[in-house]
N, C-alpha and C positions, 0 to 999 in steps of 0.2 A: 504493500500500500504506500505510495507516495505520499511525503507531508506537504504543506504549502508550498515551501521553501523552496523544493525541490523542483516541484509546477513554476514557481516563478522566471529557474531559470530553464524550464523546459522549451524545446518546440515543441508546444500544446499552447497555443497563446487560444483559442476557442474556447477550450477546456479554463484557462485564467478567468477569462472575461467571464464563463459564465459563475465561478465563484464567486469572484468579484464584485458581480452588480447581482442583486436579489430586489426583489418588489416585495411588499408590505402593507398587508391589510391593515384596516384604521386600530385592530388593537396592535400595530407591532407586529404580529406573527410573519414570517417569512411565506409569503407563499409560494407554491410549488408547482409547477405546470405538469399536468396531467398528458405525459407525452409518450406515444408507443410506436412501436415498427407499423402499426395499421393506420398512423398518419405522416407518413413519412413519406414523401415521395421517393420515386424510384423502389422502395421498396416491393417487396413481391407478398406479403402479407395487405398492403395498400387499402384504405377501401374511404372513401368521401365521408366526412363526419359530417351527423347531420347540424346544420344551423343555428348557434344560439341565441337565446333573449339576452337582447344587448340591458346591463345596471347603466340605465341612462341619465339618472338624479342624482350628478353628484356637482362640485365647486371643485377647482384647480388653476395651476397657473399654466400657461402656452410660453409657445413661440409661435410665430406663422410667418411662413414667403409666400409670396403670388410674383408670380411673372408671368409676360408675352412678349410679343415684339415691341408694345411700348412703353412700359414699365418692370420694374422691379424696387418689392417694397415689402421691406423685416418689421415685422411688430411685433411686441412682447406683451406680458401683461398677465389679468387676473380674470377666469371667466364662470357663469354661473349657468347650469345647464338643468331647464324643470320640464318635464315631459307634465307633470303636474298641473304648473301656473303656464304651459305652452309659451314659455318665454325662455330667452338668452340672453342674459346682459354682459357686456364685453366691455372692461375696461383695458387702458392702452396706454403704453407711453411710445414713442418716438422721435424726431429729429425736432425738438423744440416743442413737441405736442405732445399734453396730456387730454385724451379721449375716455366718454364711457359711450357707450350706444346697447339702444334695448330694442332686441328685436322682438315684436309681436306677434308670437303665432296663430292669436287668432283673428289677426287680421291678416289675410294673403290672398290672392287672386289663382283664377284656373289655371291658368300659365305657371303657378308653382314662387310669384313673389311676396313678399313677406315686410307688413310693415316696419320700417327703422327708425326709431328717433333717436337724435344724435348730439350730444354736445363735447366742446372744444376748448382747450383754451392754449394759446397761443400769442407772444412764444414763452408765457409762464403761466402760476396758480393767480397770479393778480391782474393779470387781462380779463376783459370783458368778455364771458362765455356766449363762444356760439351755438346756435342751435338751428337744428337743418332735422328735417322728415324727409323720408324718400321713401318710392316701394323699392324694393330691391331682391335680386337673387342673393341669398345671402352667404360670406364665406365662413359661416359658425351656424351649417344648418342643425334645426331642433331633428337629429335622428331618433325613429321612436323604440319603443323597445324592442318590438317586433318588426323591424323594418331584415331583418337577417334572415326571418323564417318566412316572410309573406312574399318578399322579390326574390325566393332559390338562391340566397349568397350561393358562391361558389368557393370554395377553402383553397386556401395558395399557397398550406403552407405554415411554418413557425420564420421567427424572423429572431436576433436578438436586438432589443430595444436598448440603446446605450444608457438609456434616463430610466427605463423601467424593466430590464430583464428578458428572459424569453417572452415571448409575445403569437399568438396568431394572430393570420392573415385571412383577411374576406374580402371578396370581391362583388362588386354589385352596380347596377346602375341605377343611380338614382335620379326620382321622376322621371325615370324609365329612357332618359338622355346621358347623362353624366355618370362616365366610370367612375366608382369611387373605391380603394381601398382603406378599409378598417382596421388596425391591427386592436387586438382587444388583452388585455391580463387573463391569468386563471381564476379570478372574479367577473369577467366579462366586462366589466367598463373599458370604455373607448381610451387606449394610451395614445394613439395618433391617427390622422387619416387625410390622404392625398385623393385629392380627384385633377382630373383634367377636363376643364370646359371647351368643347368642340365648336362653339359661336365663334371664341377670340382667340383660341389658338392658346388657354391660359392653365398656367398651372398652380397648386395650389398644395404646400405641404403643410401640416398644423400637429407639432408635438405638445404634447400634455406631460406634466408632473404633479408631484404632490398633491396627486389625486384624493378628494375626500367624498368617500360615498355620501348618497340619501341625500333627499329635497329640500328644496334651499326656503327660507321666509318670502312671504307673497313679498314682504315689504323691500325687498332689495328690488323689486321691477317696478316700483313708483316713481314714474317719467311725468315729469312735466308737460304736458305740451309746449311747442314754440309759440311763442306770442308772434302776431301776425305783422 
């Protein structure tokens, strides 16, 4: 049996990384991914597992890129996700801007947009906040719990997640246009998820940490509206 020590200066740097990073449920406990030769690709035992309910009520901090050919744009920040209150609130900092925005889901159109109220302040906390509404496709869609079992995901797979450990992979299109991959923990909550928008040619990667399960207070999605 090899000791740590010995992994460290091994060539097994897979086998490092995977001691090394571990995920942890809200009491602490290490969790463990439920991994076998019968989801293994290539393997000859192989066989499609079936679909899980995604734990979609929880709070955590991001990172997100979006690029196309005319932009590229990193945001960080603190987001809040209620299949519950059908709302997402996303707050934001980047290049001189502190943002929060609350998306309304139950307010959205057939076409799949979703209203956004938006405030800004710029380029500090003592500027005059702005505030802007839009309908919008949004890039922190409300995924429901069952959106994995109803649209056929299709499994791609484990990945290791550098922020949150092993990880699987789902594949799905969402609003039955946009590929989107899921990677989920062995609690099933969302650690990250990439889609590509086929309108703009856009892409779109969004990591999650310091995931905290269960439904967030109504009172955190009390927006204002903008004054006219």
């Amino acid at each position: 049996m090899k000791n740590l020590l010995t992994l460290l200066f091994s060539s097994e740097p897979l086998l490092v990384l995977a001691l090394a990073q571990k995920s942890y449920n809200a009491s602490g406990v290490v969790i463990t991914p439920n991994l076998s030769s019968s989801t293994t690709p290539f393997s000859s035992t192989f066989q499609q597992p079936s679909p899980p309910v995604i734990n979609a009520a929880f709070r955590a901090n991001y990172i997100q890129h979006k690029w196309d050919f005319e932009l590229s744009h990193v945001v960080s920040g603190f987001f809040y996700y209620s299949p519950a209150n059908q709302a997402v609130r996303v707050d934001a900092a980047y290049d001189k801007t502190l943002q929060s925005g609350f998306f309304n889901y139950k307010n959205t159109t057939s076409d799949g947009l979703v209203e956004n109220i938006d405030y800004s302040w710029t380029p500090s906390v003592t500027s005059q906040p702005q505030c802007a509404t839009y309908m919008v496709n949004s890039d922190f869609p409300l995924f429901p719990p069952d959106l994995l079992v109803n649209s056929g995901a299709v499994y791609a797979g484990t990945a290791m997640d550098e922020l949150n450990g092993i990880v699987t992979m789902w594949e799905v299109l969402y609003q039955s246009i946009i590929p989107v991959t899921l990677y989920l923990n062995s609690e099933n909550s969302i650690t990250r998820y990439d889609y590509f928008a086929p309108d703009r040619r856009t892409k779109v990667i969004t990591k999650l940490f310091n995931i905290i399960l269960g439904e967030t207070d109504a009172a955190v999605f009390e927006f204002p509206k903008c004054s006219s």
